[in-house]
Structures are given as structure tokens and as C-alpha cells.
C-alpha positions, 0 to 999 in steps of 0.5 A: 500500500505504501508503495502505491502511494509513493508512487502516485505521489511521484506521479502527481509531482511530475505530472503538477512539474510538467503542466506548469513549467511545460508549455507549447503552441502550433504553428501555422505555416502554409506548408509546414504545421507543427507542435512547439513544446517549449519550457516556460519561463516562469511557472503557470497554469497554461499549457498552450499558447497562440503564437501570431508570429508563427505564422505566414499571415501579416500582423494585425495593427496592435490597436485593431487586435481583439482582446483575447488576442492581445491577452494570447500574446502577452502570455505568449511573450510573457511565458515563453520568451520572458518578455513582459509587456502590456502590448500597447502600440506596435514597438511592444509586439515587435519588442516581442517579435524580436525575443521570438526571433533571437530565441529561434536563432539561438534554437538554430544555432544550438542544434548546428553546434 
């Protein structure tokens, strides 16, 4: 019995790690969709996230985007690449575009070396 319960509690634990420090999003390229499963940059309940910048459309003007949009992706800026923002104007969604750029160069480059 005891052992059944350290089990579930080992369980738990990494089940608990998994859904608050795991994160992913899906791409939505033309040709080419994919899952992204990234580690967060900070713990949360959310598991999945909408990236507008993996994506082959043009960014909507900031003060036209809805606001479950606008909330979307400052989760995703704020938990995926650490960049916290209200995204009020266009220089904070490209402040943010630019995190999400230089985190997939350094994805890129740490796969080649």
C-alpha cells in the first residue's frame, strides 16, 4: 500500500512539474504545421499558447487586435520568451517579435553546434 502511494505521489509531482513549467503552441505555416513544446519561463497554469508570429499571415495593427488576442500574446511573450509587456502600440509586439526571433536563432544555432 505504501508503495502505491509513493508512487502516485511521484506521479502527481511530475505530472503538477510538467503542466506548469511545460508549455507549447502550433504553428501555422502554409506548408509546414507543427507542435512547439517549449519550457516556460516562469511557472503557470497554461499549457498552450497562440503564437501570431508563427505564422505566414501579416500582423494585425496592435490597436485593431481583439482582446483575447492581445491577452494570447502577452502570455505568449510573457511565458515563453520572458518578455513582459502590456502590448500597447506596435514597438511592444515587435519588442516581442524580436525575443521570438533571437530565441529561434539561438534554437538554430544550438542544434548546428
Amino acid at each position: 500500500m505504501k508503495k502505491i502511494i509513493l508512487l502516485f505521489t511521484v506521479v502527481l509531482i511530475i505530472t503538477a512539474w510538467t503542466v506548469l513549467n511545460i508549455g507549447y503552441y502550433d504553428t501555422h505555416w502554409a506548408e509546414d504545421n507543427i507542435t512547439v513544446f517549449f519550457i516556460k519561463k516562469e511557472p503557470a497554469l497554461q499549457i498552450e499558447f497562440e503564437n501570431m508570429f508563427a505564422t505566414d499571415s501579416d500582423f494585425d495593427p496592435v490597436h485593431e487586435l481583439r482582446d483575447d488576442d492581445r491577452q494570447d500574446l502577452i502570455d505568449y511573450c510573457r511565458y515563453h520568451l520572458g518578455y513582459i509587456t502590456q502590448i500597447e502600440d506596435e514597438s511592444d509586439r515587435d519588442g516581442c517579435h524580436k525575443a521570438y526571433i533571437d530565441s529561434f536563432k539561438k534554437q538554430t544555432t544550438a542544434t548546428t553546434h
